[in-house]
N, C-alpha and C positions, 0 to 999 in steps of 0.2 A: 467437345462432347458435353453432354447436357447433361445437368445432376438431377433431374427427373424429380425434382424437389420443390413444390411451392407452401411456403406456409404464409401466403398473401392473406389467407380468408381467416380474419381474427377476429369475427364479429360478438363473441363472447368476450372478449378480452375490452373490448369498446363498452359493452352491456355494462362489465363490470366497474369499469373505470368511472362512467358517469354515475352508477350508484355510487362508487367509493367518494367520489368530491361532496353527497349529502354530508358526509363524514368527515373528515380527514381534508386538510388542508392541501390542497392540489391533485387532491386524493391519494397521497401516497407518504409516508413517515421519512420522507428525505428527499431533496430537491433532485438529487442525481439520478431518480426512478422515474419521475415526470417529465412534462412537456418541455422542461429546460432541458431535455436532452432527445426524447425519443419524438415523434411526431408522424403520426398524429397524437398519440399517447402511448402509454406503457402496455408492454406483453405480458397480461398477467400469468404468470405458470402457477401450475400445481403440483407438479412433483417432477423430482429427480433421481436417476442412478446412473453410477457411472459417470460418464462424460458426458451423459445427454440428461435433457430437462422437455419437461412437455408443458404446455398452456392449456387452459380450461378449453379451448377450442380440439383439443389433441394433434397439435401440430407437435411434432418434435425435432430437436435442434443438438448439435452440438455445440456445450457450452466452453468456448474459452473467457468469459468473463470472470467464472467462479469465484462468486458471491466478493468482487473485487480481491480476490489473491489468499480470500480465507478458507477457500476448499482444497487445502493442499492431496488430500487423497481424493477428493471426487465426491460426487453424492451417494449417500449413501452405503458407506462403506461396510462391509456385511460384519467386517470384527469389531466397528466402533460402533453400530446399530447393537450388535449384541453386548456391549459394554454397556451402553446406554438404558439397556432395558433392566438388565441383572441391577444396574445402579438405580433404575426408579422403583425398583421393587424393592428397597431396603431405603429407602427415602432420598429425594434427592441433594437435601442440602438442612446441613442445623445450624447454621453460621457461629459455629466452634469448632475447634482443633480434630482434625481426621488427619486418619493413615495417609488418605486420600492426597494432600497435599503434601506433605513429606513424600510421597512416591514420584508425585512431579515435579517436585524442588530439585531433587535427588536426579532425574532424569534431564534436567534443565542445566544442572550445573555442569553434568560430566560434557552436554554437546556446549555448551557455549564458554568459551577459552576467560574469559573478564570474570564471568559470575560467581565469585567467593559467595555472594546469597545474592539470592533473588525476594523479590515482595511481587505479589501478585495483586492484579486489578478488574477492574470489570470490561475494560475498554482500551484500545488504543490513545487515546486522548485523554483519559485519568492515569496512563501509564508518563504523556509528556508532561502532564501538568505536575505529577509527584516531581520527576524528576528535576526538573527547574526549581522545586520549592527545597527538593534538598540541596543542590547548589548553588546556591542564595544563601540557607542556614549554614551549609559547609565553607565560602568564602566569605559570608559575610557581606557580600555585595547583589546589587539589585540588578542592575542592565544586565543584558544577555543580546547576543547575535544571532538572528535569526537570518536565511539567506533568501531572496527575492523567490518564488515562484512554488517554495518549500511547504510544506503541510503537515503539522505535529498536532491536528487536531483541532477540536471548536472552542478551545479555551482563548479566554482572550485575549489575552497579552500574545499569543498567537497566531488570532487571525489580521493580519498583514500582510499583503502584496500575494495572495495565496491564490488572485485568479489571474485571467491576462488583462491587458490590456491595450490601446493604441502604443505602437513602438514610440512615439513620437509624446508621447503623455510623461514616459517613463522616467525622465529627467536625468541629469549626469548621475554616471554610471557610483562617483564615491562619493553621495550623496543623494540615493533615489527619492525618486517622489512616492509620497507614501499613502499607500491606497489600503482603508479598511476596510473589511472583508464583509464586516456585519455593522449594522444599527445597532443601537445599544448597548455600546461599549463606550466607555468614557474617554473624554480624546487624550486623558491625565497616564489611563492603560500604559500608552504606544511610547510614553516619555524614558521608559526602561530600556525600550527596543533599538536597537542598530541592526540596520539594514543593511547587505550589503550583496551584491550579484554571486552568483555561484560559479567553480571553474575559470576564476581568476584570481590567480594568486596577488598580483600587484597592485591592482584595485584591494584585494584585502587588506595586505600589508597597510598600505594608505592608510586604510579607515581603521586599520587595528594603531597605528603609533597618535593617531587622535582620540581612539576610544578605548584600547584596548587593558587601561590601568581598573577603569570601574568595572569590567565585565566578569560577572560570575561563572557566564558559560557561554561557550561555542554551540551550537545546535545546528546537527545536519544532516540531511538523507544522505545516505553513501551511495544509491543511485538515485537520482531525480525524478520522484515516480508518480509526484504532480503535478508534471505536464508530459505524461507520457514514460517516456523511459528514455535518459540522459546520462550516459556514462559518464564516470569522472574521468578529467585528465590521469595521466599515468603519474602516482606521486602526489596526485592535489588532496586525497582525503589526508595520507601521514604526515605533510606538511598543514593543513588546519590544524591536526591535535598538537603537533608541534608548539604552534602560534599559540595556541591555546594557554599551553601551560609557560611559554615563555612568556606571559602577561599576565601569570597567574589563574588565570582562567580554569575552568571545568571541560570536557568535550564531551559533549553527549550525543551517541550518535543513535540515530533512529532508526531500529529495523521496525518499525511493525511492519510495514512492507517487505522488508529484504529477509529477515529473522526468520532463519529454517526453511528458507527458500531458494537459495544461490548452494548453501552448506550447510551442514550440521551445525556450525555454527554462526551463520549468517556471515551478511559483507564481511563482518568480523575477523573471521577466520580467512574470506576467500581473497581480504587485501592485506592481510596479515595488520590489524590496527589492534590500535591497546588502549578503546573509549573507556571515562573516567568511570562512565554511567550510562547505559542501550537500554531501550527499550523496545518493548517487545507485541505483539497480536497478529491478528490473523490468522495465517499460517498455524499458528504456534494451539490455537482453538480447533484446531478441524472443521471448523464450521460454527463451533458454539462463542458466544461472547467471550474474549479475554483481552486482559493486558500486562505487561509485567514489567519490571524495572531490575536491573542487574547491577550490580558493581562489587565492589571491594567493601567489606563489610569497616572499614574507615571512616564512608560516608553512610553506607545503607544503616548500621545501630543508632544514626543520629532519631532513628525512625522509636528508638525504645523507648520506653514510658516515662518522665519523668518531664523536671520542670522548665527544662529546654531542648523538649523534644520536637520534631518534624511530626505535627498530627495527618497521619493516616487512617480512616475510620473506612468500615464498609460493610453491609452486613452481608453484600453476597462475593465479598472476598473471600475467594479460594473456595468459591461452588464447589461441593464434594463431587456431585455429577461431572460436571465441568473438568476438576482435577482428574477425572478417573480418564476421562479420553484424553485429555493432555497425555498423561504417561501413556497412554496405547498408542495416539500420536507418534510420538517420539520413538518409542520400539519398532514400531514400522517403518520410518524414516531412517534406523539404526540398523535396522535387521542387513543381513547378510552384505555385511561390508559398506553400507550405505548403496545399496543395487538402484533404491527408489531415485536417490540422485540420476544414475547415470540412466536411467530410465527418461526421465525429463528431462535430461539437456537432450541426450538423443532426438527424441521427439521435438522438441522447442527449435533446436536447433534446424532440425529438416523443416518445420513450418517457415522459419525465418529466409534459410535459401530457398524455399519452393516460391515464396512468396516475390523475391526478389527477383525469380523468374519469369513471374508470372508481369511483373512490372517491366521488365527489359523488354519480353516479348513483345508487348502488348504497349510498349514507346509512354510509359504512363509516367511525369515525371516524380515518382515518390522513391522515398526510403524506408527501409527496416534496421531501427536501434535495437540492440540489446541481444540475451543469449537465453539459451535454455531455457530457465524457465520465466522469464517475462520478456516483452520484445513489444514496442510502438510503429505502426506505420505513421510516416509524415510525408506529405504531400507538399515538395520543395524543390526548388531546385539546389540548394545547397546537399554539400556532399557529408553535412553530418549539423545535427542541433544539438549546439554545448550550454545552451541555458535558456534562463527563463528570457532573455530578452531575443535570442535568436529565435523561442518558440514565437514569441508577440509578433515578431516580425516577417519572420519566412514562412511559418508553415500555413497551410490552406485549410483551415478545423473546415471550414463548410463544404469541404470536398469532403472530406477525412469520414462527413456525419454522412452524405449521399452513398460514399462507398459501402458504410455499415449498414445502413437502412436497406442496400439492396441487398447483402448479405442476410441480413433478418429475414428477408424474402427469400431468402435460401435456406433455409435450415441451419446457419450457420448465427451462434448468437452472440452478440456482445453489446456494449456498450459504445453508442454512437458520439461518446467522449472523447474527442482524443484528446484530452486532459490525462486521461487512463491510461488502462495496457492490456495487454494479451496475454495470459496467464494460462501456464500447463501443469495439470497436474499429474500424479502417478495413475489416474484413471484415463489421461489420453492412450490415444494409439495413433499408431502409423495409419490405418485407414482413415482414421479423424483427420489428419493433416493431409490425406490426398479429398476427404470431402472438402476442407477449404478451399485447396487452391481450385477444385472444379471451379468451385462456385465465386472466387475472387476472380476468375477467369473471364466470367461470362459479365458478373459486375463490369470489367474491367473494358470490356467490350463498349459496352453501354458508355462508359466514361468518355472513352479514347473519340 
């Protein structure tokens, strides 16, 4: 059956692109929007509601991209548009102390199980970099474990081993070869870092009784959501923290991906773990810039004024605007028992076996990782990818990017990364997910 859908003709979105390069470096403010992904170039859109978004052309599409995992309600949601506007009309930000922030501190602690206080930030990546600098101040100690394929953001000491690469480059597994992410960084950075594969406990152990005396902190997605979506074994995240603190160590584990997405309390809560110190975004914004950092107020008061304090400065920490839909956020994510939950695994869930369907049918050799509300296609023949070097090795990304692109020709949009994921939010539906698979149908055709 045909979805009766073409959004092929995107000759404004072209128009726009080539103006944008006078401007703007590739023409677009982040590599992951341009030609290193989309090709011929990028869909410029212009607006969204709902689960669907349109481009300056008036194509329209259903988005499971969603603004990578940070539109947990959809575009434009009619109770946080009118939050937004009541808040610009009384100003939106005086960077000093509001109710505003207290309403979302207060809303942040009761869903997440760890957070005796929370410190807010502007970013995902100012949320990992705080917390590494107070686990350093709280131990004492400078290295930190980071795990091959992982992504806590553009800080430096950070960017390491955070893209793929040849499987054969990768070097032994408890000793990887170490690939910097960015120019610019000084190679003295990386001498803090230990490396180590993700979803192997015994390889860790290894490298934790050689390294594991100076390490300040453990750092780790609790699903793998930098190269797609990587469940953890059963038991591997509460054994890291474990390790963690048997070496003295910190666990810091990373929702801005997972946080208020999986649970009201993130991975947190849905793998029952007790991190030292989580951080938080996406999701957590509805849409708007944020980042947060949680723990036990043991290590977070290291953060109070004084002369061996952990400096945190920012002038649009705890945007009054910003805090206002945080706490609307969360009310609606809390309201009637947590409904919006089962709302989107429902939904995520039926895209992932429709999809699976749609591939058995259709003798196409891929898979679908993950639940509800995020999920990866891989184009493999293995029966599941547990890390970052199974992704380097088995999966097909340049299949992964023809599948999406012809999807984009369907009204269906996403990001032709399979670095990424597939993201639902409480503005999908059931009919959303039988537009998919129409249209992964007919791609799939073309494939096979």
């Amino acid at each position: 059956m045909s979805t009766a859908i073409s959004t092929r003709n995107r000759q404004r979105s072209k128009d726009w692109y080539q103006r944008a390069q006078q401007s703007l470096i590739e023409g677009v403010n982040s590599p992951s929007r341009g030609t290193a992904v989309y090709a011929p170039g990028p869909i410029v859109l212009e607006r969204g509601h709902g689960s669907r978004i349109w481009d300056i052309d008036g194509n329209e599409y259903v988005d499971f991209m969603m603004s990578f995992g940070a539109l947990i309600q959809g575009h434009a949601h009619p109770k946080i548009v009118e939050v937004v506007s009541q808040a610009m009309a009384d100003g939106s930000h005086f960077a000093a102390a509001t109710p505003a922030e207290v309403e979302a501190a207060e809303r942040f602690r009761k869903m997440v199980p760890s957070a005796e206080a929370v410190r807010f930030t502007n970013s995902g990546s100012e949320a990992t970099m705080l917390a590494l600098r107070l686990a350093r101040a709280h131990t004492g100690r400078t290295k930190f474990l980071k795990f091959e394929g992982h992504y806590h953001g553009w800080y430096d000491a950070f960017c390491l081993n955070g893209h793929s690469h040849p499987a054969n480059e990768l070097g032994p597994k408890d000793n990887p070869t170490r690939f910097p992410d960015s120019e610019g960084i000084p190679a003295t950075t990386f001498d803090d870092v230990v490396l180590a594969p993700w979803n192997d406990l015994e390889t860790l152990e290894t490298i934790l009784r050689r390294e594991g005396r100076d390490l300040a902190a453990i750092i780790t997605e609790p699903i793998m959501a930098n190269m797609g979506c990587i469940l953890p074994r059963d038991g591997y995240l509460q054994k890291v923290g474990d390790l963690a603190h048997q070496y003295g160590a910190l666990f810091i584990l990373d929702e801005v991906v997972t946080g208020f997405r999986y649970a009201p309390g993130g991975c947190q809560q849905l793998y029952n773990l007790k991190p030292d110190l989580s951080t938080f975004g996406k999701a957590l914004g509805a849409g708007f810039p944020i980042g947060a950092v949680a723990g036990p107020r043991t290590i977070l008061d290291r953060m109070r004024w004084g002369s061996a304090m952990v400096l945190h400065y920012g002038t649009f920490n705890g945007h009054r605007l910003t805090m206002q839909v945080i706490a609307t956020n969360l009310d609606l994510l809390a309201a009637n028992d947590g409904a919006a939950y089962k709302q989107i695994y429902g939904v995520g869930d039926a895209a992932v076996a429709g999809l699976r369907d749609v591939f058995r049918r259709r003798q196409i050799e891929a898979i679908v990782q993950g639940f509800g509300p995020m999920f990866q296609i891989y184009f493999t023949t293995r029966e599941a990818i547990h890390g970052y070097r199974d992704y380097c090795q088995y999966t097909d990304t340049a299949k992964y990017s023809r599948f999406v692109h012809g999807l984009l020709d369907r009204g269906i949009y996403m990001t032709p990364s399979n670095g990424l994921h597939w993201i639902i939010s409480t503005a999908h539906t059931m009919n959303d997910v039988e537009t998919l698979l129409r249209a992964a149908d007919e791609v799939c055709a073309e494939l096979a």
